[in-house]
PQR file with spaces between the fields and no chain letter, atoms N, CA, C, O and H, PARSE charges and radii, in Angstrom:
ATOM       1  N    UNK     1      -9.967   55.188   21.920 -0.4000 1.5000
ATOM       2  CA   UNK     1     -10.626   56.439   21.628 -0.0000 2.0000
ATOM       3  C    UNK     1      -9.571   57.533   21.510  0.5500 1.7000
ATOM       4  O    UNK     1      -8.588   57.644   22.242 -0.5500 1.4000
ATOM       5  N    UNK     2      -9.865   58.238   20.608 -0.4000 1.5000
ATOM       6  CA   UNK     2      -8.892   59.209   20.326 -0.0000 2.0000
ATOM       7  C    UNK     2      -9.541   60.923   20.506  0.5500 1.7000
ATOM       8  O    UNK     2     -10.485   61.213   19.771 -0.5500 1.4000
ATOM       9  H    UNK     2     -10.664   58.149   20.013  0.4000 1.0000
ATOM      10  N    UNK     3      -9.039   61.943   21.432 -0.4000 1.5000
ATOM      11  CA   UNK     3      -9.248   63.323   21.586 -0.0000 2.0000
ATOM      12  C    UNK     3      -8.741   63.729   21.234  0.5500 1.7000
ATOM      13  O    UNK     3      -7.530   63.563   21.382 -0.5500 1.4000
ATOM      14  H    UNK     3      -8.273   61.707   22.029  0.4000 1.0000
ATOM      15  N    UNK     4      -9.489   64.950   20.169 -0.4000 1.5000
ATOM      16  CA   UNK     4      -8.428   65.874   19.421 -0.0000 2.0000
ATOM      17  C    UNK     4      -9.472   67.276   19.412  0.5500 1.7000
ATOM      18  O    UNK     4     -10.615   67.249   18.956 -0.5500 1.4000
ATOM      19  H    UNK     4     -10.472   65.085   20.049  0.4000 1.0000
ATOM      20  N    UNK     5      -8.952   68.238   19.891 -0.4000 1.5000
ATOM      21  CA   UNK     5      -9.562   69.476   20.112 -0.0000 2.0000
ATOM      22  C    UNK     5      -9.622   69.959   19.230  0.5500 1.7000
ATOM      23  O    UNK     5      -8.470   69.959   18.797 -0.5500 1.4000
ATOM      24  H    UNK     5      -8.024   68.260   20.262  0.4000 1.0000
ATOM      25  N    UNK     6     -10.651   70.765   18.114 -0.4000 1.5000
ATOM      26  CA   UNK     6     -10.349   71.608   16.769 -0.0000 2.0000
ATOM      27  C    UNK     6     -11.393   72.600   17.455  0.5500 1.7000
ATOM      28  O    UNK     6     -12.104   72.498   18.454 -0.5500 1.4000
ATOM      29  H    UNK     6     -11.587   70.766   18.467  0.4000 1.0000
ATOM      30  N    UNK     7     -11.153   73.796   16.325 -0.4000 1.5000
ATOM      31  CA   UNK     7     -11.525   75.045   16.644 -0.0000 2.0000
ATOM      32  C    UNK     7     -12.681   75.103   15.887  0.5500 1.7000
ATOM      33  O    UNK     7     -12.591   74.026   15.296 -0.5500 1.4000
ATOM      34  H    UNK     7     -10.575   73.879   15.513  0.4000 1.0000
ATOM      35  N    UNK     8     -13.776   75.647   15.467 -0.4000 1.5000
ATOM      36  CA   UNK     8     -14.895   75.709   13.870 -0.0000 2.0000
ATOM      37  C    UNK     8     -15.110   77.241   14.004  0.5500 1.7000
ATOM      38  O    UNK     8     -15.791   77.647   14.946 -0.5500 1.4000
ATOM      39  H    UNK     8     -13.849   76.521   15.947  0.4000 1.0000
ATOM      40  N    UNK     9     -14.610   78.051   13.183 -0.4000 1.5000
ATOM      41  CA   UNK     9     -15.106   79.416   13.340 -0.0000 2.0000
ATOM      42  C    UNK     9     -16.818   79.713   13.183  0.5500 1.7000
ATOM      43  O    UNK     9     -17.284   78.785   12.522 -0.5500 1.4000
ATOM      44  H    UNK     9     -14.056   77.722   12.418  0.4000 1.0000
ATOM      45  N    UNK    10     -17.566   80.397   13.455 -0.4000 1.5000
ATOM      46  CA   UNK    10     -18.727   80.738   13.208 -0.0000 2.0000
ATOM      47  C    UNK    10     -19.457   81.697   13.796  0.5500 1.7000
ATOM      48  O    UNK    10     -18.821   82.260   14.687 -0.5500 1.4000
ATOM      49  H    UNK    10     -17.188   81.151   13.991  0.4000 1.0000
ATOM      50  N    UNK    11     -20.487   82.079   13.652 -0.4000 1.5000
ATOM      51  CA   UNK    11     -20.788   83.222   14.431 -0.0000 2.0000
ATOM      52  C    UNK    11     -22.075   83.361   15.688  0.5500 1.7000
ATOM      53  O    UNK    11     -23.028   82.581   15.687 -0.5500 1.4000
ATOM      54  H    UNK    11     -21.004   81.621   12.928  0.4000 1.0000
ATOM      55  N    UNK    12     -21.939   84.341   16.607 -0.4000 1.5000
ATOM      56  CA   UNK    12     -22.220   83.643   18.024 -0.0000 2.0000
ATOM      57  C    UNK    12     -22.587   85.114   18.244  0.5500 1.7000
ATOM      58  O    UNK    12     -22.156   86.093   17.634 -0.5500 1.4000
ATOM      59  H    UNK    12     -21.165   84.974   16.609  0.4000 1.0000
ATOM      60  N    UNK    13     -23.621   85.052   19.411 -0.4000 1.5000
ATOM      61  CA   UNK    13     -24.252   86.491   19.971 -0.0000 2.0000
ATOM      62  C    UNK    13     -22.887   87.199   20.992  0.5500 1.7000
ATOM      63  O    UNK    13     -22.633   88.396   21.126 -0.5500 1.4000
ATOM      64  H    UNK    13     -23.971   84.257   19.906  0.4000 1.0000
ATOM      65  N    UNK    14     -22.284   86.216   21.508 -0.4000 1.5000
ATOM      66  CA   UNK    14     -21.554   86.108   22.624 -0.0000 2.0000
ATOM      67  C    UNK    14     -20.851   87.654   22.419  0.5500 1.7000
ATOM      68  O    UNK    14     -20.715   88.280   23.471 -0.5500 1.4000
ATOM      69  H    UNK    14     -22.490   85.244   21.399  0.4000 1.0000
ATOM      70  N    UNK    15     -20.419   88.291   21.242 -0.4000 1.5000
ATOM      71  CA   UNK    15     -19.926   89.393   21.411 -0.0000 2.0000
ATOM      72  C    UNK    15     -20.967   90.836   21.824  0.5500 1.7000
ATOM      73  O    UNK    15     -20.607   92.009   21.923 -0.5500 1.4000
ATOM      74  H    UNK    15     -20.529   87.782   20.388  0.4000 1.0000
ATOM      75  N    UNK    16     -21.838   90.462   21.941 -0.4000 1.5000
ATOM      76  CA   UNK    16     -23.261   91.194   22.392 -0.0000 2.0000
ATOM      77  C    UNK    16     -23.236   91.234   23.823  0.5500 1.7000
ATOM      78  O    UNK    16     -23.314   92.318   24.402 -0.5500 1.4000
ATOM      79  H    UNK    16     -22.130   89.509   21.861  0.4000 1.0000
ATOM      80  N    UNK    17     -23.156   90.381   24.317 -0.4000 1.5000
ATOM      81  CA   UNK    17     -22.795   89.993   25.845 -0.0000 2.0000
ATOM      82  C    UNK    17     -21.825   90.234   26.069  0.5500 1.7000
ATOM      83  O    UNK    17     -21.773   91.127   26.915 -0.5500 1.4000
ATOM      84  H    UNK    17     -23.093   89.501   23.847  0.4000 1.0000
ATOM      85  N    UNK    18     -20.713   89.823   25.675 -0.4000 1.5000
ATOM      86  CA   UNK    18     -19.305   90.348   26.204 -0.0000 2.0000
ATOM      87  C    UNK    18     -19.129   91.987   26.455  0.5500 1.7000
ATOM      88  O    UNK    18     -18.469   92.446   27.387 -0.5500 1.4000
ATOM      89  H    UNK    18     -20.755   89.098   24.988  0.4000 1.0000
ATOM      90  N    UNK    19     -19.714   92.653   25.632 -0.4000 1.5000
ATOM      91  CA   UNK    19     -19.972   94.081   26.163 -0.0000 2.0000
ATOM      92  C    UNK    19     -20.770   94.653   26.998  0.5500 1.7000
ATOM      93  O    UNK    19     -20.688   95.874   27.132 -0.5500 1.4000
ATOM      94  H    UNK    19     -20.251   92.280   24.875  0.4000 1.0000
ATOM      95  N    UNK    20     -21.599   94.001   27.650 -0.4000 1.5000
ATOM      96  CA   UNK    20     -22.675   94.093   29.023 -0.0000 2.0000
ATOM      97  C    UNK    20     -21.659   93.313   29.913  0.5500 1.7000
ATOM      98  O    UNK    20     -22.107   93.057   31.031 -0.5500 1.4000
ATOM      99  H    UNK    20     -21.666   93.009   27.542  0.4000 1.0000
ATOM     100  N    UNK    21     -20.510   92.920   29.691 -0.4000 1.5000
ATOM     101  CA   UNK    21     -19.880   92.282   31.239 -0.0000 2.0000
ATOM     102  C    UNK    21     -20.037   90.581   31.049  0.5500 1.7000
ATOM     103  O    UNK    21     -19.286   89.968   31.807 -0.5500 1.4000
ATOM     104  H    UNK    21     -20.146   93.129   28.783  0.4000 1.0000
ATOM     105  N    UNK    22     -20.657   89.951   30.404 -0.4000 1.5000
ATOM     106  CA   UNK    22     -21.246   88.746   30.496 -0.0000 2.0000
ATOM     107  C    UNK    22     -20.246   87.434   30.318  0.5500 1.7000
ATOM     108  O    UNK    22     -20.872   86.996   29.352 -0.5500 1.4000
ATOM     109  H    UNK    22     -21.268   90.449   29.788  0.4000 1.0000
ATOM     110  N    UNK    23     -19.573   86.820   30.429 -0.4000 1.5000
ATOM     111  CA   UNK    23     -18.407   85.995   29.987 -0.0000 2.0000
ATOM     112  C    UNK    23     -19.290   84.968   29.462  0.5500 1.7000
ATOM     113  O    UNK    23     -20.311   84.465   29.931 -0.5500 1.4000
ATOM     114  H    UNK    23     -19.065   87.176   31.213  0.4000 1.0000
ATOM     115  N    UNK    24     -18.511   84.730   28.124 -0.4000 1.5000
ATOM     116  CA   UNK    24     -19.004   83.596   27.817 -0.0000 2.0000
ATOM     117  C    UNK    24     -18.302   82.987   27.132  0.5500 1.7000
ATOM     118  O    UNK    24     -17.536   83.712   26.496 -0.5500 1.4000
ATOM     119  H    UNK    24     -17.681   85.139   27.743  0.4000 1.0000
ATOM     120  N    UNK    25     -18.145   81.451   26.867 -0.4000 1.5000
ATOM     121  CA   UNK    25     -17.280   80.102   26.462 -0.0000 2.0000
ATOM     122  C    UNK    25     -18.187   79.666   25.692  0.5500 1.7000
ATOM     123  O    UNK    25     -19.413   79.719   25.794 -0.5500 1.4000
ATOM     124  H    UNK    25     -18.767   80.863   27.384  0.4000 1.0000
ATOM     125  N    UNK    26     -16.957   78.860   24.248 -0.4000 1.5000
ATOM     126  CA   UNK    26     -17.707   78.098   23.665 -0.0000 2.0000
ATOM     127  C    UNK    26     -17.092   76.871   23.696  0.5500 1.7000
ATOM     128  O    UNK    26     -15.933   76.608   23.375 -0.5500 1.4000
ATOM     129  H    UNK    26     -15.961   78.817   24.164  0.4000 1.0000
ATOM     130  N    UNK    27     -18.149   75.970   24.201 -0.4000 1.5000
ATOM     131  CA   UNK    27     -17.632   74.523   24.453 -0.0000 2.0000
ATOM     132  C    UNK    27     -19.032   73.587   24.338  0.5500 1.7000
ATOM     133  O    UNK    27     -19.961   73.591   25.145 -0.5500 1.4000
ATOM     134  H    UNK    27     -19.091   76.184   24.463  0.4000 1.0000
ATOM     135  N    UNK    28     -18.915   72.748   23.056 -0.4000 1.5000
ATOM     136  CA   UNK    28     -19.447   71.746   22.483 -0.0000 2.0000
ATOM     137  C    UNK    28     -18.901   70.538   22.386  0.5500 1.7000
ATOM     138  O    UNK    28     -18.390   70.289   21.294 -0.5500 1.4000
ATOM     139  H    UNK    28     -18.160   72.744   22.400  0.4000 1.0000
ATOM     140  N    UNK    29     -18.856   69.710   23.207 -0.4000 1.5000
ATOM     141  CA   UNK    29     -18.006   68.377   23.382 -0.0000 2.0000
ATOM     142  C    UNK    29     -19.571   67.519   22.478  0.5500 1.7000
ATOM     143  O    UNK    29     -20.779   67.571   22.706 -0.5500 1.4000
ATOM     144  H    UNK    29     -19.271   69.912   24.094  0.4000 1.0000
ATOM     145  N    UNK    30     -18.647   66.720   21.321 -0.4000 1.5000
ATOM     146  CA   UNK    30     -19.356   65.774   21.045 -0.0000 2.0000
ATOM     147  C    UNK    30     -18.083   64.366   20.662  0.5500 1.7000
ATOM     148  O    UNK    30     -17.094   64.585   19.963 -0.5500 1.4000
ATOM     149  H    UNK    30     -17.665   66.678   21.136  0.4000 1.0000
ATOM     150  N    UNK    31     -18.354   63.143   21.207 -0.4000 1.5000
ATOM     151  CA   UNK    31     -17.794   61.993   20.433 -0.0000 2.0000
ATOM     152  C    UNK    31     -18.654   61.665   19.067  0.5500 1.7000
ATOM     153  O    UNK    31     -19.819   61.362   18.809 -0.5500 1.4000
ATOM     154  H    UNK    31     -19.158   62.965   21.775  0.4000 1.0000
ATOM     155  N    UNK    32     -17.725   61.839   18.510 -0.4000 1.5000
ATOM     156  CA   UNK    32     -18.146   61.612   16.678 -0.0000 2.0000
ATOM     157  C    UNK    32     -17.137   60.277   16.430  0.5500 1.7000
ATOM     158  O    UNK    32     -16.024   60.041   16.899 -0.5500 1.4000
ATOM     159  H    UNK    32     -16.779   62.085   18.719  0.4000 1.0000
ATOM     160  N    UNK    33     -17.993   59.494   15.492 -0.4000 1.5000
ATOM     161  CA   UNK    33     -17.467   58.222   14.864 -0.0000 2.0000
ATOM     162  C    UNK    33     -16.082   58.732   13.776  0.5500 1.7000
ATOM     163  O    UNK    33     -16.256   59.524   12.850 -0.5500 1.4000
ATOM     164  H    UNK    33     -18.897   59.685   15.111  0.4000 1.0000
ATOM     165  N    UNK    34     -14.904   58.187   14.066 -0.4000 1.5000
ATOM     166  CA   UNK    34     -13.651   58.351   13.537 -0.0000 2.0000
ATOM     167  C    UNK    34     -13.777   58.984   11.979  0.5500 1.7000
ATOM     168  O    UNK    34     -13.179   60.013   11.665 -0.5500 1.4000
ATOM     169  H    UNK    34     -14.763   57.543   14.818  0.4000 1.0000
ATOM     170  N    UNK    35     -14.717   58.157   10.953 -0.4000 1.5000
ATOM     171  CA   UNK    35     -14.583   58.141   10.070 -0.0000 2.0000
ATOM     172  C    UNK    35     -16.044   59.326    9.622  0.5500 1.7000
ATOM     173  O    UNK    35     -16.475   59.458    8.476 -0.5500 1.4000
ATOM     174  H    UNK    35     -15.202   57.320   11.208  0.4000 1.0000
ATOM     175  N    UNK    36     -16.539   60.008   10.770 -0.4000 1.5000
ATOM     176  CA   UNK    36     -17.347   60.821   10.086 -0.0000 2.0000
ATOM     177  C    UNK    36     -16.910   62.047    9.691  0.5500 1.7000
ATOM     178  O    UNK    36     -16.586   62.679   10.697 -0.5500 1.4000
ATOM     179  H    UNK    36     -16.188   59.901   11.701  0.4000 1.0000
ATOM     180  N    UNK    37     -16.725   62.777    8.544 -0.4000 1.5000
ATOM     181  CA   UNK    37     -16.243   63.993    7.977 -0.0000 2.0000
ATOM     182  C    UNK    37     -16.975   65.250    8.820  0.5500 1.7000
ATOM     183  O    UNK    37     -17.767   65.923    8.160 -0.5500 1.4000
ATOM     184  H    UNK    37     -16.988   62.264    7.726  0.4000 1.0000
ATOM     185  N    UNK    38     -16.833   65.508    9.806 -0.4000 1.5000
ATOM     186  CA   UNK    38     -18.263   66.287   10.455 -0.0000 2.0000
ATOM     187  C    UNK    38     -17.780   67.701    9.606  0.5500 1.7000
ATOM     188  O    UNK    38     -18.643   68.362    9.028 -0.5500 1.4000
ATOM     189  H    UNK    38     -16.189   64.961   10.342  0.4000 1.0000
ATOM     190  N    UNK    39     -16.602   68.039    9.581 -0.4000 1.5000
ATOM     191  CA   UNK    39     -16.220   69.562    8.997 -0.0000 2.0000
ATOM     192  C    UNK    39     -16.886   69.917    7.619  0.5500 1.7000
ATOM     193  O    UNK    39     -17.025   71.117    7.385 -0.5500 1.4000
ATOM     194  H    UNK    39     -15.902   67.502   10.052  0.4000 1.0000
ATOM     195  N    UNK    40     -17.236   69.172    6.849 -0.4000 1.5000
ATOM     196  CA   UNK    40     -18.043   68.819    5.664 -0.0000 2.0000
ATOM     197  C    UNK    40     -19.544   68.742    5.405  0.5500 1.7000
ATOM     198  O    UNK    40     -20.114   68.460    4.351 -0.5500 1.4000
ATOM     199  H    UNK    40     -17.122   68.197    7.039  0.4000 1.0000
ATOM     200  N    UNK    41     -20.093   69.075    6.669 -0.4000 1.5000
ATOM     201  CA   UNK    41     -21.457   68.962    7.006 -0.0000 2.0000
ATOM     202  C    UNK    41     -22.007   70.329    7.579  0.5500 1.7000
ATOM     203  O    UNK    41     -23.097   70.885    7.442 -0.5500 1.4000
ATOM     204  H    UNK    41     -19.630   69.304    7.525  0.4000 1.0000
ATOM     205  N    UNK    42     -21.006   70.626    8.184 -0.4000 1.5000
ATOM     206  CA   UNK    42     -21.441   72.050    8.871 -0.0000 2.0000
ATOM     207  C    UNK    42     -22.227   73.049    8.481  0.5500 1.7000
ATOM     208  O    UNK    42     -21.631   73.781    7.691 -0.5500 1.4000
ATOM     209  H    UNK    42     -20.121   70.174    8.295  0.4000 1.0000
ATOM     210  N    UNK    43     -23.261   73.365    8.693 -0.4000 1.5000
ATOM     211  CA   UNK    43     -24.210   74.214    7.657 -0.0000 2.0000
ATOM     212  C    UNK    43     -24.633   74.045    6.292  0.5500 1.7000
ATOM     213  O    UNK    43     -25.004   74.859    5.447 -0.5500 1.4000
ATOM     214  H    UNK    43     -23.744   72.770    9.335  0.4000 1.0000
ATOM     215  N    UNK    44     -24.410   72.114    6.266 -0.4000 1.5000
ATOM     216  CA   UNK    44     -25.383   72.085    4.948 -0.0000 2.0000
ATOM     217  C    UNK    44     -26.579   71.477    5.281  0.5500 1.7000
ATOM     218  O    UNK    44     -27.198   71.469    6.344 -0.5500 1.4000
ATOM     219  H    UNK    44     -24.109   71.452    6.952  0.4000 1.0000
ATOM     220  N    UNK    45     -26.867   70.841    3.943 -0.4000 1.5000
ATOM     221  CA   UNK    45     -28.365   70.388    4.008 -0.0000 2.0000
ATOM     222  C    UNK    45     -28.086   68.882    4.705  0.5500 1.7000
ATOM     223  O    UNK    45     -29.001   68.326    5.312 -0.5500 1.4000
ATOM     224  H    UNK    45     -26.364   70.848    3.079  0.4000 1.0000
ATOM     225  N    UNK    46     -27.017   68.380    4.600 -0.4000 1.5000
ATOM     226  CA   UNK    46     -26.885   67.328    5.526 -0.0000 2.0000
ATOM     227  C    UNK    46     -26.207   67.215    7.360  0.5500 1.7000
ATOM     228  O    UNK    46     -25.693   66.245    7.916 -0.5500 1.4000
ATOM     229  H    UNK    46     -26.274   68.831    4.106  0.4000 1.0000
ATOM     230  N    UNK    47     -26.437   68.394    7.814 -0.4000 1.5000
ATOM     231  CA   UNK    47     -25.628   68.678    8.692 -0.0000 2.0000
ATOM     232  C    UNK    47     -26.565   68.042    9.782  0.5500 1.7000
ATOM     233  O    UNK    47     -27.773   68.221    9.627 -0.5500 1.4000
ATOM     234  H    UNK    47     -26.855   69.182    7.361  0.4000 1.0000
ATOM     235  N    UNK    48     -26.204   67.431   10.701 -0.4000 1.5000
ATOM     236  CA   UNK    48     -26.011   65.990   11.625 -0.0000 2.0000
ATOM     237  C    UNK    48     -24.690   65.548   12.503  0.5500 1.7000
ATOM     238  O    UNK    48     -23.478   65.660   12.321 -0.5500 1.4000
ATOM     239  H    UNK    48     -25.223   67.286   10.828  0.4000 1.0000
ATOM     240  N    UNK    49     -25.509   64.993   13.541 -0.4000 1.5000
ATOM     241  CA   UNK    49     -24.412   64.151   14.487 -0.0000 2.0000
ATOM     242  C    UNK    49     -25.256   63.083   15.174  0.5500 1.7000
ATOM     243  O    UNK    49     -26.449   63.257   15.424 -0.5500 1.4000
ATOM     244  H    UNK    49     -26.493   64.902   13.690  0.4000 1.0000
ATOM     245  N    UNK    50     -24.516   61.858   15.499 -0.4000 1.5000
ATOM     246  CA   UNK    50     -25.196   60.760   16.049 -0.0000 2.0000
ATOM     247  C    UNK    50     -25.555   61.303   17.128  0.5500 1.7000
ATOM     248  O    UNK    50     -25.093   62.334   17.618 -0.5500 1.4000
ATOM     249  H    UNK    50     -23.547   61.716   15.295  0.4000 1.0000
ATOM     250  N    UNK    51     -26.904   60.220   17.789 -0.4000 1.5000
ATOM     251  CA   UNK    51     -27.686   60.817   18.990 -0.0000 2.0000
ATOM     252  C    UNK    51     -26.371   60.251   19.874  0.5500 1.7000
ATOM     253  O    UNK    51     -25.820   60.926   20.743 -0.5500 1.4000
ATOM     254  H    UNK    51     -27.279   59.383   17.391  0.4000 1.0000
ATOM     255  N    UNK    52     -26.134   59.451   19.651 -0.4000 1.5000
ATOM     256  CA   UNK    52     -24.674   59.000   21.070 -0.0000 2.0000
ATOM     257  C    UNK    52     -23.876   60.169   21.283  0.5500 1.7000
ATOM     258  O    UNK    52     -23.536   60.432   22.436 -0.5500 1.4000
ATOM     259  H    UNK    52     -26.582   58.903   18.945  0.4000 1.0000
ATOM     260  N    UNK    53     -23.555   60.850   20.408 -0.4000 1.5000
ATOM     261  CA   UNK    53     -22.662   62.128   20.094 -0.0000 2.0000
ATOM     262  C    UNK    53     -23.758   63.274   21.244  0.5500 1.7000
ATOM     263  O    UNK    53     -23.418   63.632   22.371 -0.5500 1.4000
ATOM     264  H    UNK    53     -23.831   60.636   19.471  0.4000 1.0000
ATOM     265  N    UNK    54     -24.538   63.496   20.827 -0.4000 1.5000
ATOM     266  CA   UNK    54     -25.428   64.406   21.830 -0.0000 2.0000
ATOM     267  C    UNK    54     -25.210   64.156   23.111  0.5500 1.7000
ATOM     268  O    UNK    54     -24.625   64.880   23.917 -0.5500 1.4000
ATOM     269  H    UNK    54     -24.814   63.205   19.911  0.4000 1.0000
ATOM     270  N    UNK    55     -25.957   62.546   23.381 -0.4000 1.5000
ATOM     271  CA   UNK    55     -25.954   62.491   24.933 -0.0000 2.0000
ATOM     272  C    UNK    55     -24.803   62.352   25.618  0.5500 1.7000
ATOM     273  O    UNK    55     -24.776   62.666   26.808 -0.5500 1.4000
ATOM     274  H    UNK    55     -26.432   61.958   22.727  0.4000 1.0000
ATOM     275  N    UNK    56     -23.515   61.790   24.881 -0.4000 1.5000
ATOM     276  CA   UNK    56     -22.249   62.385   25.415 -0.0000 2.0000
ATOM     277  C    UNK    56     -22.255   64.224   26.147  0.5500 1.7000
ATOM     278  O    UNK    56     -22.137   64.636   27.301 -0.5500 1.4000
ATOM     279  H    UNK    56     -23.538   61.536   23.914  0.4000 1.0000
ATOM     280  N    UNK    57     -22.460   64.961   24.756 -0.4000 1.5000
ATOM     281  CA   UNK    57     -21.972   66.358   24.765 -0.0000 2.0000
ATOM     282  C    UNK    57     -23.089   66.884   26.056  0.5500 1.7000
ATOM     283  O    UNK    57     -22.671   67.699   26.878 -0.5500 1.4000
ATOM     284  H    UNK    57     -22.556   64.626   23.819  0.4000 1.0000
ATOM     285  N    UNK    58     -24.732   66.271   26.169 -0.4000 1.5000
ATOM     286  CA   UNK    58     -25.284   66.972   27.041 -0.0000 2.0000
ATOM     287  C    UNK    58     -24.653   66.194   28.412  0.5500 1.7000
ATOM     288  O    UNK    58     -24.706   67.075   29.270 -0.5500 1.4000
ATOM     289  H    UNK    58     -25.072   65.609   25.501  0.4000 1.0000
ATOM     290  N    UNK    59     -24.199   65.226   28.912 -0.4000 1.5000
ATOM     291  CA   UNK    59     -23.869   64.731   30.157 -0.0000 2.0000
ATOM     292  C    UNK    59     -22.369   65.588   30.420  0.5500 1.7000
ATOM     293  O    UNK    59     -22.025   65.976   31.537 -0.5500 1.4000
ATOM     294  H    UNK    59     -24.156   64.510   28.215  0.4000 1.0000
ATOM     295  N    UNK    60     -21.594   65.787   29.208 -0.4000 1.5000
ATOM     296  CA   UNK    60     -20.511   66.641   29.813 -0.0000 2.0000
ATOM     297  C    UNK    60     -20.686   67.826   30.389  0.5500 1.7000
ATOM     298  O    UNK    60     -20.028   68.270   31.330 -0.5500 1.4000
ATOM     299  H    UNK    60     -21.873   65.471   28.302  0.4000 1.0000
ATOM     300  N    UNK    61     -21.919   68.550   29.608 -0.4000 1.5000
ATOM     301  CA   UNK    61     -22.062   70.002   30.018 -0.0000 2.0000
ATOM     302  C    UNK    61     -22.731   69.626   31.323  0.5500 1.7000
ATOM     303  O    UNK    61     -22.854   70.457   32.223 -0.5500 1.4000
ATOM     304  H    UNK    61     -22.453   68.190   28.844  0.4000 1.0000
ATOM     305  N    UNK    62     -23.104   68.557   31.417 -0.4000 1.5000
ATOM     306  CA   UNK    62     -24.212   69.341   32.994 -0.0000 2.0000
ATOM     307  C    UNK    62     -23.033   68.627   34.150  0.5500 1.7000
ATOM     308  O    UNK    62     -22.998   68.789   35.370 -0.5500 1.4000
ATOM     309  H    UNK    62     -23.005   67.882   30.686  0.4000 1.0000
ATOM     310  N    UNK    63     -22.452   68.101   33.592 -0.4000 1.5000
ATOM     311  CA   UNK    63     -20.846   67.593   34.963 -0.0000 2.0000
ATOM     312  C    UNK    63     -20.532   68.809   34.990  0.5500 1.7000
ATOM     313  O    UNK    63     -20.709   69.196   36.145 -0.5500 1.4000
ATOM     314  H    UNK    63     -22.480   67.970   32.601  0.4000 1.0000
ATOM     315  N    UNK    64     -20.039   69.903   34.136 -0.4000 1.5000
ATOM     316  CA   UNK    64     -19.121   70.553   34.142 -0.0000 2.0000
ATOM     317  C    UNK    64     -20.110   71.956   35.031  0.5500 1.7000
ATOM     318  O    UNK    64     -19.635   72.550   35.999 -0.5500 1.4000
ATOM     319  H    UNK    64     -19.896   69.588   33.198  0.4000 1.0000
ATOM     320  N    UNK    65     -21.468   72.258   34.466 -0.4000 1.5000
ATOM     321  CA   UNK    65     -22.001   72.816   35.552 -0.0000 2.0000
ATOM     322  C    UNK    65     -22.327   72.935   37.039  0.5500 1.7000
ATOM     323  O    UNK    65     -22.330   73.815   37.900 -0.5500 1.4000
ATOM     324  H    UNK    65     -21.854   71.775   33.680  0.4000 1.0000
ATOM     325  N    UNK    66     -22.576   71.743   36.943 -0.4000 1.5000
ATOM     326  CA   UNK    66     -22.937   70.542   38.252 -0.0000 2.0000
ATOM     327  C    UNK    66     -21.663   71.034   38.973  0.5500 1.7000
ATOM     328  O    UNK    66     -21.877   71.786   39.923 -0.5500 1.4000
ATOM     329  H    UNK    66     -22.573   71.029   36.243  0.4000 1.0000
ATOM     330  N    UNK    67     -20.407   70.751   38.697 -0.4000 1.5000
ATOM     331  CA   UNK    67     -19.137   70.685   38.964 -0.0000 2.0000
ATOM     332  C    UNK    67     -19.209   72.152   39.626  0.5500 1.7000
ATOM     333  O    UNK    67     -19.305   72.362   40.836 -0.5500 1.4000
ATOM     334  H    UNK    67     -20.234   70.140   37.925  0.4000 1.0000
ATOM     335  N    UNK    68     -19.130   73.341   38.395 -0.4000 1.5000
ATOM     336  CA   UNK    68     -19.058   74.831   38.618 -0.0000 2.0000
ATOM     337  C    UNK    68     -19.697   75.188   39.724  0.5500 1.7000
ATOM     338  O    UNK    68     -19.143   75.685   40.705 -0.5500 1.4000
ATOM     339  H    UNK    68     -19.052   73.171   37.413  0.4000 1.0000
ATOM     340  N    UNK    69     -21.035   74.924   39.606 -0.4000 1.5000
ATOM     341  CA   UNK    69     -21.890   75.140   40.760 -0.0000 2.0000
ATOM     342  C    UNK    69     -21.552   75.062   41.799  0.5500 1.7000
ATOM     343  O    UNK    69     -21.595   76.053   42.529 -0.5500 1.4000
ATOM     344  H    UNK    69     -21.485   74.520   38.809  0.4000 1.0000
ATOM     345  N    UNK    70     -20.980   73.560   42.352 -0.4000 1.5000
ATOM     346  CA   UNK    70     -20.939   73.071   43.770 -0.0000 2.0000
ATOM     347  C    UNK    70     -19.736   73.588   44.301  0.5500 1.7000
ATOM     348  O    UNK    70     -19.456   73.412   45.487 -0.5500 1.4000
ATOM     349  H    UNK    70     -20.944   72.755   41.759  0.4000 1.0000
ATOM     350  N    UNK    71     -18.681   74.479   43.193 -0.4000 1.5000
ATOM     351  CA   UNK    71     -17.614   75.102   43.393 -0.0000 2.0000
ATOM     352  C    UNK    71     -17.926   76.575   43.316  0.5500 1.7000
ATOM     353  O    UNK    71     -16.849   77.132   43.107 -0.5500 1.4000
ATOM     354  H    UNK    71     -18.909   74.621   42.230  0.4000 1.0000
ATOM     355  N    UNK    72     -18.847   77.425   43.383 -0.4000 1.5000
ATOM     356  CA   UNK    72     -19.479   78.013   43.281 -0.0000 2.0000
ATOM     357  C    UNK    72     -19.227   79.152   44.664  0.5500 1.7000
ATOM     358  O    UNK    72     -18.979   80.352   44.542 -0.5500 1.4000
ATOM     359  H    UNK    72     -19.722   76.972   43.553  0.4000 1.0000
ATOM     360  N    UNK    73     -19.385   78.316   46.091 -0.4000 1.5000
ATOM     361  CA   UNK    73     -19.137   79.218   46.951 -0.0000 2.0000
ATOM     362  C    UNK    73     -17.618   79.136   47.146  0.5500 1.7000
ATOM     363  O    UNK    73     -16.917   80.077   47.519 -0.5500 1.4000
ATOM     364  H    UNK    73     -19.586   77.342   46.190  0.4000 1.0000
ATOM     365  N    UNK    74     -17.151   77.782   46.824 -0.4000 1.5000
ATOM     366  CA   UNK    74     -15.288   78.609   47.273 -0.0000 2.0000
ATOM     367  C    UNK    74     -14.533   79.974   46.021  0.5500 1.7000
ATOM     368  O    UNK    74     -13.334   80.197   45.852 -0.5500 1.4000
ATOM     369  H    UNK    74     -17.720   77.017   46.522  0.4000 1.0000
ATOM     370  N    UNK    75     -15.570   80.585   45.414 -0.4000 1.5000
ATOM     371  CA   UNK    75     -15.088   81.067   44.260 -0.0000 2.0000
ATOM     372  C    UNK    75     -14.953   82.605   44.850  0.5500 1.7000
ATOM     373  O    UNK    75     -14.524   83.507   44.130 -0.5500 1.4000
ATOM     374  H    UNK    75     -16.544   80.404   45.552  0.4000 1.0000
C-alpha cells in the first residue's frame, strides 16, 4: 500500500468560522484503488469513491476523535 498526501483546493465555510474563533481542519482520509484517476472526477457528473474508501475514511475520523477526546482533559 502506498500513502501519498495531496492537497484538492476547493471551497469550504471554514473561513466563516475561522472569524468567530472556531478552528477548523480539513482532513478526508480515503484509500482509493491505485489506478483510480480520483482528481478527474471531482465535481463531475461522475464523481465517486468506493464504499471501502468511505468506511476506511469514516473509521479514521472517529479514531482520531475518539483519540482527541480521551486526550481532551490533559489538554
Amino acid at each position: 500500500m502506498c500513502v501519498v498526501p495531496m492537497m484538492a483546493t476547493g471551497a469550504t465555510d471554514a473561513k466563516h468560522l475561522a472569524r468567530l474563533g472556531v478552528p477548523c481542519y480539513g482532513f478526508s482520509p480515503m484509500r482509493l484503488p491505485e489506478k483510480m484517476d480520483f482528481m478527474r472526477m471531482i465535481h463531475r457528473h461522475n464523481e465517486r469513491i468506493p464504499i471501502d474508501a468511505l468506511a476506511f475514511g469514516v473509521q479514521v475520523l472517529y479514531d482520531v476523535v475518539a483519540n482527541f477526546c480521551s486526550r481532551a482533559e490533559e489538554l
